[in-house]
C-alpha positions in Angstrom: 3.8 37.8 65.4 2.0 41.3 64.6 1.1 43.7 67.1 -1.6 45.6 68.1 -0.7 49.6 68.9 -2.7 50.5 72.0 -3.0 50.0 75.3 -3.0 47.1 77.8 -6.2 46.0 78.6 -5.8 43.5 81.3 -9.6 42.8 82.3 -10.3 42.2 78.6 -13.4 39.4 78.3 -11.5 36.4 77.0 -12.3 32.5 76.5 -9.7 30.7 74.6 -10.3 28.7 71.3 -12.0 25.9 71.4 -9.6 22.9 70.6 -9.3 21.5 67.2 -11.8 24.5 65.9 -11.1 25.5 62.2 -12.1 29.1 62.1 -10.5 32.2 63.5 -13.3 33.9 65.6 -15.1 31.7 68.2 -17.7 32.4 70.2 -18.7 33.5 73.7 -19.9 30.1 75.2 -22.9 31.7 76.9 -24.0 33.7 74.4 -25.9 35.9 74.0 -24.3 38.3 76.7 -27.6 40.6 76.5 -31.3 39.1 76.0 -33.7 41.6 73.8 -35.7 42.3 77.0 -32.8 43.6 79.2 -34.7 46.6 79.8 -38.4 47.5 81.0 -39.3 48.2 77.5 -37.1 46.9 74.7 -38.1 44.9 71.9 -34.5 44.0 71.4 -30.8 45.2 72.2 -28.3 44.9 69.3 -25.6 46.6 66.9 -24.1 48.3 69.9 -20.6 49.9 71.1 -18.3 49.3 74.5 -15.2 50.9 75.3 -13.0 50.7 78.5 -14.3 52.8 81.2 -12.5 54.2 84.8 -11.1 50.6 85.0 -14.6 49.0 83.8 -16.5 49.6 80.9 -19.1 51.8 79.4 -21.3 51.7 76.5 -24.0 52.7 73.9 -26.6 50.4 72.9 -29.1 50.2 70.3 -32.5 49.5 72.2 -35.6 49.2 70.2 -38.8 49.6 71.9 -42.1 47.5 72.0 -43.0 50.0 69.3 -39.9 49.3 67.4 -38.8 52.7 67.7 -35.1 53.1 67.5 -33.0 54.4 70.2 -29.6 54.9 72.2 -29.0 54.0 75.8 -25.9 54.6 77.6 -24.8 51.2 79.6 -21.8 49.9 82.2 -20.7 46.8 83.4 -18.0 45.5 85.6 -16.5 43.0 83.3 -17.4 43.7 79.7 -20.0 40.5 80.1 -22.7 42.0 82.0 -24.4 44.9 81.1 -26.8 47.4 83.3 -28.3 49.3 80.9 -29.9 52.5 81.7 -34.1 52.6 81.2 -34.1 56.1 79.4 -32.2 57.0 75.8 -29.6 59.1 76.1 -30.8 62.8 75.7 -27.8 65.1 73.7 -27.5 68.9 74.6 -26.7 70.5 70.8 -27.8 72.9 68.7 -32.3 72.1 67.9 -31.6 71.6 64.8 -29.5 68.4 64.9 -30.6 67.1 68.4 -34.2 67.0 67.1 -34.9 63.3 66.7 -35.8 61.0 64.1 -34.2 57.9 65.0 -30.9 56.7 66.3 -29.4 53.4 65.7 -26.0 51.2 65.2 -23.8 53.1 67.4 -19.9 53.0 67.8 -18.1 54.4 70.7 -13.9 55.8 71.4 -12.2 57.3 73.3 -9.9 60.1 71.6 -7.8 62.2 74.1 -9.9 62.9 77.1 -13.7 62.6 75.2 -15.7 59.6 74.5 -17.1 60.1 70.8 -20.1 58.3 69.5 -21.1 58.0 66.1 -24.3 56.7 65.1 -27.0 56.4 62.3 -28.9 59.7 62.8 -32.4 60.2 61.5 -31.9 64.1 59.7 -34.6 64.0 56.7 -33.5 60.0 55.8 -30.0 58.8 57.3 -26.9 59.9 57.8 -23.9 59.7 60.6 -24.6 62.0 64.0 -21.9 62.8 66.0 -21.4 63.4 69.6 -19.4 63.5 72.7 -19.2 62.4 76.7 -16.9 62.6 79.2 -18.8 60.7 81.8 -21.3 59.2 79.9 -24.3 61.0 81.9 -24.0 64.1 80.3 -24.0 64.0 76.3 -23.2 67.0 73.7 -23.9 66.5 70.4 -22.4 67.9 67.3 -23.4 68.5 63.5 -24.0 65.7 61.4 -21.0 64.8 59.6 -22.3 64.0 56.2 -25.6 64.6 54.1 -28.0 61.9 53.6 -27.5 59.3 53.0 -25.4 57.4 55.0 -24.6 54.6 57.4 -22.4 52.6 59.4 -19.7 56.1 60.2 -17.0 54.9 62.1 -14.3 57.1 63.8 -10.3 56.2 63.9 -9.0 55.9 67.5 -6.7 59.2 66.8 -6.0 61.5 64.3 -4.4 60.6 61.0 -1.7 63.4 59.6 -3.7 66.4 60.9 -7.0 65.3 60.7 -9.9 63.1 62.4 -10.5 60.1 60.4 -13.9 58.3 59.3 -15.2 55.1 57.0 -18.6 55.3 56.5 -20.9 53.9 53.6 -23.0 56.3 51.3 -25.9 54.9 50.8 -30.2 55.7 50.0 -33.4 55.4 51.9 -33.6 50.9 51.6 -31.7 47.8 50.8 -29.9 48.9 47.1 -26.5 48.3 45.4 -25.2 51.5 47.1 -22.7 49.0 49.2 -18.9 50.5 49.6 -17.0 51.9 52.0 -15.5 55.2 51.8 -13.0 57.3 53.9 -13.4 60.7 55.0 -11.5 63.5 56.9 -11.8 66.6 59.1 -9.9 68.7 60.6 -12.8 70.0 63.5 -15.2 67.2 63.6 -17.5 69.8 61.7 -16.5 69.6 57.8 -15.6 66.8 56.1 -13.8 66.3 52.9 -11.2 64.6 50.9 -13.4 61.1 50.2 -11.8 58.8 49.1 -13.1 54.8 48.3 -11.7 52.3 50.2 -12.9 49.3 48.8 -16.5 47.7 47.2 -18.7 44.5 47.0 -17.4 41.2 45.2 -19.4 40.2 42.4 -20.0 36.9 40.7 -19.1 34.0 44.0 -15.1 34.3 44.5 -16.3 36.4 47.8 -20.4 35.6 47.4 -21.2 36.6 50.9 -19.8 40.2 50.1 -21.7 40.5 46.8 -25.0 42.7 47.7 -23.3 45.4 50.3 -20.5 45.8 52.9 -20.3 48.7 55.6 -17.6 49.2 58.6 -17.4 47.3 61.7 -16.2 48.1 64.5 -13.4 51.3 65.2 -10.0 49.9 63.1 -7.8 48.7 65.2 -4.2 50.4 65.1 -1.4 47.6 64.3 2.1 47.5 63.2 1.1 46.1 60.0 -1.6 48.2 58.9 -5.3 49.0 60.3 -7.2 46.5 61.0 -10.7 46.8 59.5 -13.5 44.6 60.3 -16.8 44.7 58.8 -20.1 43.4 57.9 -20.6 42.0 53.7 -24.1 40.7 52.9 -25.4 38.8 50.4 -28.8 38.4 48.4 -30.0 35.1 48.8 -33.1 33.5 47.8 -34.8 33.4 51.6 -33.3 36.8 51.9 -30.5 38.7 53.1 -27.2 37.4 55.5 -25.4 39.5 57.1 -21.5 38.0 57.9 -18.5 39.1 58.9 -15.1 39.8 57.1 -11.9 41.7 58.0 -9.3 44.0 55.8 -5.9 45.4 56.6 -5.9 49.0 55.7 -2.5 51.2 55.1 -1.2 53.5 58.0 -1.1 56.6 56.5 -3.0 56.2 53.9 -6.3 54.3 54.9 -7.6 54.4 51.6 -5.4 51.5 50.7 -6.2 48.3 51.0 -3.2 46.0 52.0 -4.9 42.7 52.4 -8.4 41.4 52.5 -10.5 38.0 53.4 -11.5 36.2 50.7 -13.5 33.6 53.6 -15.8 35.2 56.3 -14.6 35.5 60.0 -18.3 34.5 61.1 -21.4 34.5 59.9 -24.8 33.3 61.5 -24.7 29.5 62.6 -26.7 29.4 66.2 -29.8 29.9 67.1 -29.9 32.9 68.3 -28.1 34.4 65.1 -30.5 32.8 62.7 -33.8 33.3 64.0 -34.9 37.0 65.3 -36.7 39.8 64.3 -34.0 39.8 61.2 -33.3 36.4 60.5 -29.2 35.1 59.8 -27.5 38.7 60.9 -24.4 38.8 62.4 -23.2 42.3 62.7 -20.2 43.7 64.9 -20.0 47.4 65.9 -17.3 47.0 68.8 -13.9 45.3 69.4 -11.8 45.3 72.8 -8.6 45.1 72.5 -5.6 44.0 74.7 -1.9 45.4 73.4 0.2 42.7 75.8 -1.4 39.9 74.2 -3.5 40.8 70.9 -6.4 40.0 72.2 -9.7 41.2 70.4 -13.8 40.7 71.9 -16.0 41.7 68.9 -19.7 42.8 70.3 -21.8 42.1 67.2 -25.7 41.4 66.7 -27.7 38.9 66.3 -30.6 38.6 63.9 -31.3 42.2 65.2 -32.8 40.6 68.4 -29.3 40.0 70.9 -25.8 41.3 71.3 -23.3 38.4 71.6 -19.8 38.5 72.3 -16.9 36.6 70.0 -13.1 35.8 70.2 -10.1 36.7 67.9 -6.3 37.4 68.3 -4.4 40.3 65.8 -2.5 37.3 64.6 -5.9 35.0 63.8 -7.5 37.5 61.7 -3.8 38.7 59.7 -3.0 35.0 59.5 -6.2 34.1 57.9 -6.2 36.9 55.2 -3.0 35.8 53.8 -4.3 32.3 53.7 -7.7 33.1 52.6 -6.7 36.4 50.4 -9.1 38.2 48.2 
């Protein structure tokens, strides 16, 4: 039995697996948990972040308009399913400079000491990873952008690692290219960030196929007495296109840089309806996991064919139990 390092989360969203189901991460039976037209004007509501909230939960959500223009909205809910999502983007007090807008999209959301960070893909002459702060989520401050263009998918450890905050993120340039790893980053203010290091790449030739074009973080790593669990998106090239699935790592404690094990298999790619067709077709993309300490419990918020937000299942021991059977 492994175990996650956190806190109890008792209200977690939970269904249990399916019987006689031969895969590690199942479904929320009435997905998707949020339609693209749960606001007035939205397009679609996707790649989006929850965390636990004064007893409920809270979140930022990627809603694109009717003119596909690409925003963040700050959301609650009572149990994690249903979502009231506020009609107007979030608006960040900062320095001009930075909180001049371009677009904002794929957020991720935690909750270090007494502050609610958000990461995000910030438009700043092409992309790269904003960064930014609540307490309350009403009133948002935002800092500088952590890294030059270009860059997406930044994603914050839960707490500091030796003396510094922690971030994965994954260089990239302005379109779909081979820029595709995952790199870690530190700093000690939230400001600068140094010491990169690579984490781990793409797969080539079709031992891991569906990991062969790109990968990029997940959701925030989840803190476990094994390791940190990492998961993340890999996509492939394919003939109609790209697919977007998803996979899981186990990366060292103090040393995130290392990879201790790895899925060979995916943990879930697209399969229903609402995963395959969209305004992306055959995405699956998580940017959020609650977690439950008592029982290892994990709900993984991901998107679907850039159109829906659904909601999946997993345990700590599902996903380290199916690396070492499925290792890469």
């Amino acid at each position: 039995m492994s175990r996650i390092i956190g806190e109890s989360l008792k209200n977690i969203p939970w269904q249990d697996k399916p019987a006689g189901l031969n895969a590690p991460v199942w479904r929320y039976s009435a997905n998707p948990i949020i339609e693209r037209n749960a606001i007035p004007n939205s397009n679609s509501v996707f790649n989006s972040a929850v965390v636990p909230f004064e007893g409920k939960f809270a979140g930022v959500f990627r809603c694109d308009s009717r003119s596909v223009s690409m925003d963040i909205f700050a959301g609650f809910s009572d149990d994690g399913i249903n979502w009231t999502i506020n009609h107007e983007p979030i608006v960040f007090e900062g320095d001009p400079e930075i909180t001049k807008r371009e677009y904002r999209y794929d957020p991720r959301v935690i909750k270090i000491e007494d502050r609610y960070y958000i990461t995000w893909c910030n438009g700043y002459h092409g992309p790269t990873i904003g960064v930014g702060y609540t307490t309350d989520f009403k009133t948002f401050h935002q800092l500088e952008n952590a890294f030059l263009p270009y860059n997406r998918n930044g994603v914050l450890f839960p707490r500091k690692i030796g003396d510094y905050y922690a971030m994965v993120s994954r260089p990239s340039d302005t379109g779909h290219t081979p820029f595709g790893d995952i790199f870690y980053s530190v700093s000690p203010d939230l400001t600068f960030w140094g010491k990169h290091r690579y984490v781990m790449g793409t797969v080539n030739g079709d031992e891991s196929a569906w990991q062969s074009k790109k990968i990029g973080p997940g959701p925030v790593p989840i803190e476990t007495d094994k390791g940190w669990l990492l998961i993340y998106h890999g996509v492939i090239n394919t003939c109609n296109g790209f697919v977007y699935r998803i996979g899981c790592a186990l990366l060292d404690l103090d040393e995130p840089w290392k990879v201790i094990a790895r899925s060979r298999n995916y943990i879930l790619g697209p399969e229903k309806l609402y995963e395959c067709v969209g305004d992306v077709p055959n995405v699956t993309f998580p940017c959020a996991a609650l977690t439950d300490a008592d029982t290892g419990r994990i709900a993984i918020y991901y998107g679907c064919a850039d159109t829906v937000t659904g909601l999946a299942f997993t345990t700590v021991d599902e996903l380290l139990n199916y690396m070492e059977e499925y290792p890469l």
